[in-house]
C-alpha positions in Angstrom: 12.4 -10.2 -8.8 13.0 -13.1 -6.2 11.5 -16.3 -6.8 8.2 -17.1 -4.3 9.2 -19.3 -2.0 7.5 -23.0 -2.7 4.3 -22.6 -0.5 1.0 -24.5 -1.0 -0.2 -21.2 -0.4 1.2 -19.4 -3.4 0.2 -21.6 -5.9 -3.2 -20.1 -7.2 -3.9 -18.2 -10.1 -5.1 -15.6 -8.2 -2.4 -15.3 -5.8 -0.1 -15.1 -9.1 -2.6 -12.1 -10.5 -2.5 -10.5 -7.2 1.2 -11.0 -6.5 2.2 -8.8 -10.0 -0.2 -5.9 -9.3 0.8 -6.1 -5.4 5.0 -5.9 -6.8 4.1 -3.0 -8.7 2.6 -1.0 -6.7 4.2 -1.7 -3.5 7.5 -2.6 -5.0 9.1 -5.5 -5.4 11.9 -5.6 -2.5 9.2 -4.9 0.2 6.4 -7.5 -0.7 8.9 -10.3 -1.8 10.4 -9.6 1.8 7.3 -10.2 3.3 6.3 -13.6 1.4 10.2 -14.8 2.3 9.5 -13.5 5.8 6.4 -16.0 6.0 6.1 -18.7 7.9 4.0 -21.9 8.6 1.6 -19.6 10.9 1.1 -16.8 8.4 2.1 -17.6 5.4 -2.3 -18.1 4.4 -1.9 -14.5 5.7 0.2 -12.9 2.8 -2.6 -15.3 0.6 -5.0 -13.8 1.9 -4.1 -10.2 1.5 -2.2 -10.9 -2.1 -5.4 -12.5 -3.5 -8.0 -10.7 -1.8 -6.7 -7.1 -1.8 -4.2 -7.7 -4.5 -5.8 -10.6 -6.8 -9.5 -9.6 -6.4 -9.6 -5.4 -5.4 -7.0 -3.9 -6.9 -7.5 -5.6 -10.4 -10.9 -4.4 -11.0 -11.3 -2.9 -14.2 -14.1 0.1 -12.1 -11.1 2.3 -11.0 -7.7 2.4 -11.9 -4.9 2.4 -9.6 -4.6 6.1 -8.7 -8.0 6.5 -7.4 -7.4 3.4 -5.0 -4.9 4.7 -3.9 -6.5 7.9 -3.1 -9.5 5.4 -1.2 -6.8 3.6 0.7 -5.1 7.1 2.0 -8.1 8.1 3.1 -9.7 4.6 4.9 -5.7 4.2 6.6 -6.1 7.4 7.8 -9.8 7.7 9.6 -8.5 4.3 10.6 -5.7 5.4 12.2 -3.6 2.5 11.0 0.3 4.1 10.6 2.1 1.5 9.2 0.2 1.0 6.5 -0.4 4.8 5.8 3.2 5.2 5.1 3.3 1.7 2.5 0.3 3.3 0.5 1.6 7.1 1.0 4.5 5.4 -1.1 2.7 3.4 -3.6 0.1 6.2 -4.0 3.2 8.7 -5.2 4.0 5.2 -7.7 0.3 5.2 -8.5 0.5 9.1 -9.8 -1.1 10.9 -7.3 0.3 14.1 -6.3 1.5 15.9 -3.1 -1.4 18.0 -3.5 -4.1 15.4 -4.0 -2.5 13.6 -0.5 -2.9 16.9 1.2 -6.6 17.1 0.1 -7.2 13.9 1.0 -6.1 14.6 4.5 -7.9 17.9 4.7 -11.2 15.7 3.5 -10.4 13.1 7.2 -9.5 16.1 9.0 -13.2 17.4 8.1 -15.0 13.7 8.3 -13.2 12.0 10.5 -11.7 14.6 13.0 -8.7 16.9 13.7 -6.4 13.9 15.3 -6.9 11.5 13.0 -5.7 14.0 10.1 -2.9 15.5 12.2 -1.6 11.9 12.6 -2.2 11.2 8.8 -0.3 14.9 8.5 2.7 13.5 10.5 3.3 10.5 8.6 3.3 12.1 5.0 5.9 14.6 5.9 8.0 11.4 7.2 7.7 9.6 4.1 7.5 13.1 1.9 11.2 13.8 3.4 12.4 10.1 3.2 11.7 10.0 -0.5 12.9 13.2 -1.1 16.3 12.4 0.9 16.4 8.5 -1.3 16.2 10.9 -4.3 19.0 13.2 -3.8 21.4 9.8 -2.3 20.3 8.2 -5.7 
């Protein structure tokens, strides 16, 4: 773990709840990259997102962390929103769900929120199904 670089925006308790259940799900080298990537413009952006999403959401005692991430597959997805898709296809394999459970949740845009939008979601989980797979058999 890297230290957090000394910004007035990473100083709250919440930003320090947010930040531990953010490191664990999306790992540690990809979300410390993205506070020491921050700068004066957007560094209240990574506080926003590690103490709303992180800090507030995702530390809800309603649902554990498998069924968001089954929530967030399926919202990234009828959004159409790539990038992200492939961080929580990721952290949803950390969070325990299942190949199987990604494909259903695909099936379920495909049938609410149309054919492309699940094709596209389709796409992107083989990408990150064969990069894992690949990091596996290197590692």
């Amino acid at each position: 773990m890297v230290d957090v670089p000394n910004r007035p925006e990473y100083q709250s308790d919440l930003f320090k709840k947010g930040l531990e259940v953010r490191r664990d799900v999306l790992g540690g080298e990809y979300v410390d990259g993205s506070l020491a990537r921050a700068d004066d413009f957007n560094a209240v952006f990574q506080q926003m997102t590690t103490e709303i999403a992180w800090g507030m959401a995702w530390t809800r005692p309603g649902l554990d962390r498998k069924t968001r991430s089954i929530i967030n597959l399926g919202m990234l997805s009828a959004l159409n929103r790539g990038a992200e898709l492939r961080l929580h296809l990721r952290a949803a394999l950390t969070n325990g769900v299942s190949r199987d459970e990604i494909k259903e949740v695909l099936i379920q845009v495909g049938a609410y929120c149309g054919i492309p939008a699940a094709l596209e979601a389709f796409k992107i989980a083989t990408e990150v199904f064969k990069a894992v797979d690949d990091a596996a058999k290197e590692g």
